[in-house]
C-alpha positions as CSV (number, residue, x, y, z in Angstrom):
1,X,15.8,-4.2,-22.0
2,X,16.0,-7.1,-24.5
3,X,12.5,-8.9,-25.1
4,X,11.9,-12.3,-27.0
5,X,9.6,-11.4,-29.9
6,X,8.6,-15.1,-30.1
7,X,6.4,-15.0,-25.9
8,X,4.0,-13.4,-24.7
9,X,4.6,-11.0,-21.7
10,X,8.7,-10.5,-23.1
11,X,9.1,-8.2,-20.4
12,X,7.8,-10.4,-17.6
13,X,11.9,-12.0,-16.2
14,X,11.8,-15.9,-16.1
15,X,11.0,-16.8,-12.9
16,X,8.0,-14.9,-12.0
17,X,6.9,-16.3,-14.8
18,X,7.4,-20.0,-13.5
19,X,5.7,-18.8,-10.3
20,X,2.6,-18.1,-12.6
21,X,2.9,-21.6,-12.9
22,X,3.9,-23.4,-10.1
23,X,0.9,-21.4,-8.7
24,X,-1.8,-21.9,-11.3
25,X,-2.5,-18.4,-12.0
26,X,-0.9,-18.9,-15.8
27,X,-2.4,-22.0,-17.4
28,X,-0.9,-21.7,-20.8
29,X,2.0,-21.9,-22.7
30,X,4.2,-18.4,-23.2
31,X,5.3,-19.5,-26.5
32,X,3.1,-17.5,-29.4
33,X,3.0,-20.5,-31.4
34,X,-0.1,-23.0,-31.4
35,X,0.1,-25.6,-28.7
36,X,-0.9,-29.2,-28.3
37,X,-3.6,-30.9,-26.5
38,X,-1.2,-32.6,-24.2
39,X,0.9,-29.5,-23.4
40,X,-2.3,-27.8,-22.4
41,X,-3.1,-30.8,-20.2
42,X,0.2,-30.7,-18.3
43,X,-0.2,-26.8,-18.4
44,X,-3.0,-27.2,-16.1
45,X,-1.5,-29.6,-13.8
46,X,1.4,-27.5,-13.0
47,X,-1.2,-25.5,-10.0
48,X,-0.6,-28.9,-7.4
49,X,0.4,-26.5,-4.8
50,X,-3.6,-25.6,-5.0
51,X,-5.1,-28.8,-4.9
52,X,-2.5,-29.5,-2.1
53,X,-4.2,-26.4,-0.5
54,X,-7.5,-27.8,-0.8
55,X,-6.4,-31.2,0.9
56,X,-4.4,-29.7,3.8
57,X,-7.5,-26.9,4.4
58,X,-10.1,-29.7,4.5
59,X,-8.8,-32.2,6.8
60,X,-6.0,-30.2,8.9
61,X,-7.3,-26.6,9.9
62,X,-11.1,-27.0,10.9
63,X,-10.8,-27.1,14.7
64,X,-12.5,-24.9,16.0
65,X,-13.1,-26.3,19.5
66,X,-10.4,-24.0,21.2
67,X,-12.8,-21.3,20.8
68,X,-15.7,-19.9,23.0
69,X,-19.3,-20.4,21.1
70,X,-19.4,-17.3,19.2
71,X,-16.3,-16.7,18.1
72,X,-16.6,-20.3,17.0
73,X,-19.0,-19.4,14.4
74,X,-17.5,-15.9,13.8
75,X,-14.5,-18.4,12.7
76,X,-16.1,-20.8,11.0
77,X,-17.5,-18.3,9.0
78,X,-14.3,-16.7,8.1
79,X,-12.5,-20.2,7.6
80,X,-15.2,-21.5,4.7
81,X,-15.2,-18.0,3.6
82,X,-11.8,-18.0,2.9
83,X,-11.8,-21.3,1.4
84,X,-14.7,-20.1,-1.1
85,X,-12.4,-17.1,-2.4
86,X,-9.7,-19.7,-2.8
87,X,-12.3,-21.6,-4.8
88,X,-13.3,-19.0,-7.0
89,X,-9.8,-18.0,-7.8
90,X,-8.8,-21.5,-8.9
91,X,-11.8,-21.9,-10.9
92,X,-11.5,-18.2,-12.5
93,X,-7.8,-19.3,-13.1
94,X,-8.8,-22.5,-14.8
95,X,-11.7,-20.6,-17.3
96,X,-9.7,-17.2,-18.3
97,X,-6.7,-19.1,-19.5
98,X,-7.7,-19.9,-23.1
99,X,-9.0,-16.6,-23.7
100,X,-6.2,-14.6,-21.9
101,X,-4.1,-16.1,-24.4
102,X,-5.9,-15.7,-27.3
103,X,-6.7,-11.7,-26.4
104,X,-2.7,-11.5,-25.8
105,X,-1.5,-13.2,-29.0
106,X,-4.0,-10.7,-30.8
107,X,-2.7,-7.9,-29.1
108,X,1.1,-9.1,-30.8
109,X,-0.7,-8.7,-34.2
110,X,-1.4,-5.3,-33.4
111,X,1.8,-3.4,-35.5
112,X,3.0,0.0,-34.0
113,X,6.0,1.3,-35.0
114,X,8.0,2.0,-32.3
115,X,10.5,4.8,-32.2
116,X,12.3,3.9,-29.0
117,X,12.5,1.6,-25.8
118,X,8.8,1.7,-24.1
119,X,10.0,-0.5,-21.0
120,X,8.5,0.6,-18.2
121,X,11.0,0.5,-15.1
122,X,8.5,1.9,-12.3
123,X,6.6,-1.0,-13.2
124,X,9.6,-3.5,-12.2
125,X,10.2,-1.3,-8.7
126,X,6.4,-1.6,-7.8
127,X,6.8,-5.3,-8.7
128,X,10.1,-5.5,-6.3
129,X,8.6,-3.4,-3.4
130,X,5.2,-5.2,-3.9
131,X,7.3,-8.4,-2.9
132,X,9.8,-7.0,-0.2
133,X,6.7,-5.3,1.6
134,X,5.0,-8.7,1.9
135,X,8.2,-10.6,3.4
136,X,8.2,-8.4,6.6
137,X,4.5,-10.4,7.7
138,X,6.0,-13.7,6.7
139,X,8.9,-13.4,8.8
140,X,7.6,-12.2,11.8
141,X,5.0,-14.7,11.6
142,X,6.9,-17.6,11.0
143,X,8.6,-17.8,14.1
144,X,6.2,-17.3,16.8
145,X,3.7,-18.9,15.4
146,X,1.8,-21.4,18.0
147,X,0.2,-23.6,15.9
148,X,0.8,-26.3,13.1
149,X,2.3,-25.9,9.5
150,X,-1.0,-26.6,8.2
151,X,-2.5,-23.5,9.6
152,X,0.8,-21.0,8.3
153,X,0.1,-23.3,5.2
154,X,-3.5,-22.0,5.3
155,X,-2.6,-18.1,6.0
156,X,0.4,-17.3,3.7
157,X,-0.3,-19.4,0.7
158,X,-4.1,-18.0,-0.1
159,X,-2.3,-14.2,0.6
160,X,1.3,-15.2,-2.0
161,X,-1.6,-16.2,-4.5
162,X,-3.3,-13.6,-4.5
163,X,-0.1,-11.1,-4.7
164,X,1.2,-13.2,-7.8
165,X,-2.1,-12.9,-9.5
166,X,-1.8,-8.7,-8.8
167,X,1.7,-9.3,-10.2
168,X,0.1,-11.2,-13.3
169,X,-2.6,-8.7,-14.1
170,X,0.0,-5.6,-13.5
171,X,2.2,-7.7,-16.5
172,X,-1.0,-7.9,-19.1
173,X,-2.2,-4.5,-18.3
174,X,1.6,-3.4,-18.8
175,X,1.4,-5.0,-22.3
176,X,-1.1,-3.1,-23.0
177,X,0.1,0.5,-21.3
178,X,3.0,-0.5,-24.0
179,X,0.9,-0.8,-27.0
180,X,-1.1,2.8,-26.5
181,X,2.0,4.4,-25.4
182,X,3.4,3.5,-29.5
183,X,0.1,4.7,-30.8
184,X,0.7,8.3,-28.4
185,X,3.9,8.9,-29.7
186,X,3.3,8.0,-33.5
187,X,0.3,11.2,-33.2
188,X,2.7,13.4,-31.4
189,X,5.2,13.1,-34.3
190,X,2.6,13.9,-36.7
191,X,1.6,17.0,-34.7
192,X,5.7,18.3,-34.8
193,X,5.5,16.8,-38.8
194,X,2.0,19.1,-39.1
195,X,3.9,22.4,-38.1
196,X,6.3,22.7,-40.5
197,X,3.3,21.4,-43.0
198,X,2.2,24.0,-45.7
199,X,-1.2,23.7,-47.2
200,X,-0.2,21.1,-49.7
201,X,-2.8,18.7,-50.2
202,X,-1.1,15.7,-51.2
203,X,1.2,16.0,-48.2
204,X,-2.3,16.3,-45.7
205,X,-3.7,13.4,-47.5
206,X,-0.6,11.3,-46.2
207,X,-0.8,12.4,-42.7
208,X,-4.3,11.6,-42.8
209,X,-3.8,8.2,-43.9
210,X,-1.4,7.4,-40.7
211,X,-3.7,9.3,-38.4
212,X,-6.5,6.4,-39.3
213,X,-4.6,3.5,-39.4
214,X,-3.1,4.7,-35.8
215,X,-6.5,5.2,-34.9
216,X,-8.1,2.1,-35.8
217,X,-5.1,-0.2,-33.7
218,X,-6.3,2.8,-30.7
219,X,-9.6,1.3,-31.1
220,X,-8.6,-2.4,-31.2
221,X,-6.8,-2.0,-28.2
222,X,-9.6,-0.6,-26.0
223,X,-11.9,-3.4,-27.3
224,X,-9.0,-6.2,-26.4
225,X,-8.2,-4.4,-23.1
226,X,-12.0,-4.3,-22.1
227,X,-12.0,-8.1,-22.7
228,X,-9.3,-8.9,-21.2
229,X,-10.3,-6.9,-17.6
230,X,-13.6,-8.5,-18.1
231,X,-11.5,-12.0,-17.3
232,X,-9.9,-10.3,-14.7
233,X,-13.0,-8.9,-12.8
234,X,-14.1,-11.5,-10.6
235,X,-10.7,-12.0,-9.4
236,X,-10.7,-8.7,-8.6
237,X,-13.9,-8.1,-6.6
238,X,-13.7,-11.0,-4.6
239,X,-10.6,-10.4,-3.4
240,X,-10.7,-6.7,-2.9
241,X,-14.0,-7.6,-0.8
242,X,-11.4,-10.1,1.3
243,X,-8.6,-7.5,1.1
244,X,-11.5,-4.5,2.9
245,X,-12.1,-7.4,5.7
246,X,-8.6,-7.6,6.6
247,X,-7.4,-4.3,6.2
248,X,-10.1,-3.2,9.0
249,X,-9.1,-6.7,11.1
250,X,-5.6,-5.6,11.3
251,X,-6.1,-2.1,12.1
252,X,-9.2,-2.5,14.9
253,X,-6.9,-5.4,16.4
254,X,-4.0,-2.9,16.2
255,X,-6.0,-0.3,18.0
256,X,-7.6,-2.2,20.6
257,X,-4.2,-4.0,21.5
258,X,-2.8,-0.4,21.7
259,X,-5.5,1.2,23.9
260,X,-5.2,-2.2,26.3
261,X,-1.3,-1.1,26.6
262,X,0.1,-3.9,24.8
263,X,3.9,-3.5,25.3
264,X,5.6,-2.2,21.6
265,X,7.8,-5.5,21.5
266,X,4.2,-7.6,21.5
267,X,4.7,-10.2,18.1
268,X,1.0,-10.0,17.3
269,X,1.0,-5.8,17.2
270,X,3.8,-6.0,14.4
271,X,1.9,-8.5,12.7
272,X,-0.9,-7.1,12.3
273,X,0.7,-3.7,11.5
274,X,2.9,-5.0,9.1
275,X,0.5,-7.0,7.3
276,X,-1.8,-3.4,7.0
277,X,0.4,-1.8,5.3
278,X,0.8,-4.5,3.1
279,X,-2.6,-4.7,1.9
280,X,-2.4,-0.8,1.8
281,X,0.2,-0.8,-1.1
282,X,-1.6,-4.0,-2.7
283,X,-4.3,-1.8,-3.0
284,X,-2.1,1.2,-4.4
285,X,-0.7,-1.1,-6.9
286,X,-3.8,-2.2,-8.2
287,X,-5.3,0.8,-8.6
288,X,-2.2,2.5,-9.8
289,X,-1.7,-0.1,-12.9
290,X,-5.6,0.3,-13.9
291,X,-5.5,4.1,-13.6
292,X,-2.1,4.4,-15.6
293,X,-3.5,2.3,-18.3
294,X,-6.7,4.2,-18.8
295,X,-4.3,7.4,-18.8
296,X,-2.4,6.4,-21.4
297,X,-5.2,4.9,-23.4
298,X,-7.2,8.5,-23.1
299,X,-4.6,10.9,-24.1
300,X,-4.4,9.4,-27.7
301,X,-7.6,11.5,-28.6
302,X,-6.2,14.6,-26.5
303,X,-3.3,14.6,-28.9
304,X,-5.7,14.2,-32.1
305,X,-7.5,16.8,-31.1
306,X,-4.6,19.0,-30.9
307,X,-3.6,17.7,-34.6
308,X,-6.9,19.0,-35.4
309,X,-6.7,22.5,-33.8
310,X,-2.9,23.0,-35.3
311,X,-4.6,22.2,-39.1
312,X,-7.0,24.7,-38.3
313,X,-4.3,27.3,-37.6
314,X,-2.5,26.3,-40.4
315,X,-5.5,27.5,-42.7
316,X,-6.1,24.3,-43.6
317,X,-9.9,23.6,-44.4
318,X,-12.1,21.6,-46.8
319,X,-12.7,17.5,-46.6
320,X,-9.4,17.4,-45.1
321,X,-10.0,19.2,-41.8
322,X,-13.7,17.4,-41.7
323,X,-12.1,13.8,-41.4
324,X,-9.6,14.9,-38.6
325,X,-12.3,16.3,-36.8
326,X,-14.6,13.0,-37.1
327,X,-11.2,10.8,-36.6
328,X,-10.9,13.0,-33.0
329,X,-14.4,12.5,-32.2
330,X,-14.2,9.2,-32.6
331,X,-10.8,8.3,-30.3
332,X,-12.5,10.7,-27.9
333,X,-15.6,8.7,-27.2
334,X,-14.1,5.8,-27.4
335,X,-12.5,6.6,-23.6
336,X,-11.7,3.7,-21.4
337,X,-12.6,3.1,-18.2
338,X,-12.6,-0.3,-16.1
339,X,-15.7,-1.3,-14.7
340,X,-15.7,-4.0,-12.7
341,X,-19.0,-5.6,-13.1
342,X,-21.0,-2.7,-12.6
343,X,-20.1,-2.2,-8.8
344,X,-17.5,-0.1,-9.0
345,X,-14.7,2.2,-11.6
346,X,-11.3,0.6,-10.7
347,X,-10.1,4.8,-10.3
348,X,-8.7,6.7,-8.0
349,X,-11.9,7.7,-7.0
350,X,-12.5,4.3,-5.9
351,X,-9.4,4.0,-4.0
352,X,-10.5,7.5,-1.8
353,X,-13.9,5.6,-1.3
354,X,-11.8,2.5,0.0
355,X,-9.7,4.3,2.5
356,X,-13.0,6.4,3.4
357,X,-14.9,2.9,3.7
358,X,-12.3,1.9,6.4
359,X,-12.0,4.4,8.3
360,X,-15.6,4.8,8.8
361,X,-16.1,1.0,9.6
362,X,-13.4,1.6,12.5
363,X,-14.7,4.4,14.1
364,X,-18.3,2.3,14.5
365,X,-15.7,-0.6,15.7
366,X,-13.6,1.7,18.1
367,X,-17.1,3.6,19.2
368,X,-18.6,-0.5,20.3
369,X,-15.4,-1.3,21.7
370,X,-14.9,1.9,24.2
């Protein structure tokens, strides 16, 4: 695949990245080159579709006089809670744009040679299926709903947002995947270069020399990728804290319709089913991204290390065999993980605890409902 040298996010096609826009969730120009004050100004303006959000929630969908007295406050609850994750994403969106950009066009002055095409293709089919599993909700609920536009307004945009920003993040962290991948492959040509090496020292010298300039860029990148998940964390708790809510709405509402016989063709089953498995994958994606970038990022020291060892077997000893081995130390404690605000490690552990988390909250629901 064919990138433009001259954006950020090449890989990222054309139209999602207008979406970015239209949507708010990219405030910034693509371009790499420095940008005006008014540019950044209309870049900004181009969320309206959040604003409109804002107007539509405020003065359209808060009746809640159709319900009995406590689920009227269960819902008003809900509704302002929903409307304060909204808030927090547009005002997350609004604060991380300047310095997403700035941590990205750094990351372009990192220099890697690269020895063949990294594109990563699972990434565009988790992208595609990340989509297509979303459309199945929309459509279903689209045409039984009962109420106004303003409330499908109110339920589908906050959820698309929130899916494009997944799609955002999944881009940068790709970026970055990219980047450590170079670095991997530059140390496992040195390990086939270091056995066919003989003991000559000039020869050792030169591999050395590669080995710590390919470790210093491994270094810069897990100091840029930190920062940039550190922009990315807020987004990321609050709506994996909205996410947990309505994966265990959908599936106690599925249950209890099910145990009170609800007939399989019933519109509100499917929904709700739908729309689970949905957040399921959302969840999936997340963590997978997260978890494949920390791979990739780790295995550099693994194969330093092994560069190390090889030298050793070689016979190879002296000041030479001392600096690889305090060059491996060093990309080995410099491992990456993502923290996310010192609540949780965005793992796969954490995605076990998740699933573990719901399933226990809906056996205490199941258990109060029978």
């Amino acid at each position: 695949m064919t990138t433009n040298s001259a954006e950020l996010l090449p890989t990222t096609p054309p139209w999602l990245k207008f979406v970015y826009k239209i949507l708010g969730i990219v405030q910034f120009s693509y371009t790499t080159e420095t940008t005006s004050v008014r540019a950044k100004i209309c870049a900004r303006l181009h969320c309206v579709l959040s604003c409109a959000y804002f107007i539509n929630f405020i003065f359209l969908c808060n009746d809640f006089s159709y319900e009995v007295k406590v689920m009227r406050y269960v819902h008003f609850l809900v509704h302002y809670g929903h409307f304060l994750h909204m808030l927090i994403l547009v005002l997350r969106y609004f604060l991380r744009s300047d310095k997403i950009k700035e941590i990205l066009l750094h990351l372009r002055k990192i220099r890697v040679p690269l020895e063949c095409s990294t594109y990563n293709r699972r990434h565009s089919f988790a992208r595609i299926f990340l989509i297509v599993s979303y459309i199945p909700s929309l459509s279903l609920y689209v045409p039984f709903r009962k109420r106004t536009d303003s409330h499908l307004f109110y339920y589908m945009y906050p959820n698309i947002v929130i899916l494009f920003d997944l799609l955002f993040m999944n881009d940068v962290m790709d970026a970055f995947s990219e980047k450590f991948g170079r670095v991997n492959r530059q140390l496992q040509l040195v390990v086939y270069e270091v056995k066919a090496l003989d003991q000559n020292e000039q020869r050792i010298i030169l591999r050395n020399e590669k080995i710590q300039k390919l470790s210093y860029s491994h270094c810069e990148l897990v100091v840029l990728v930190q920062k940039v998940v550190k922009e990315f964390e807020i987004t990321i708790i609050v709506s994996m804290v909205e996410r947990f809510v309505n994966i265990v709405d959908c599936i106690y509402t599925v249950t209890v319709l099910v145990v009170n016989s609800e007939p399989v063709t019933s519109v509100r089953l499917w929904i709700n089913f739908v729309f689970a498995i949905y957040l399921f994958f959302w969840l999936y994606v997340l963590v997978m991204k997260f978890s494949e970038t920390q791979k990739v990022a780790n295995k550099g020291g693994y194969i330093l290390h092994e560069i190390w060892n090889k030298c050793l077997n070689k016979g190879v000893s002296g000041g030479n065999v001392r600096f690889m081995t305090l060059v491996s130390l060093r990309m080995l404690n410099t491992t990456l993980k993502f923290n996310m605000g010192g609540f949780f490690y965005l793992d796969w552990n954490f995605f076990y605890v998740v699933v573990a988390s719901i399933t226990t909250y809906l056996v205490i629901l199941i258990q109060f409902y029978i």
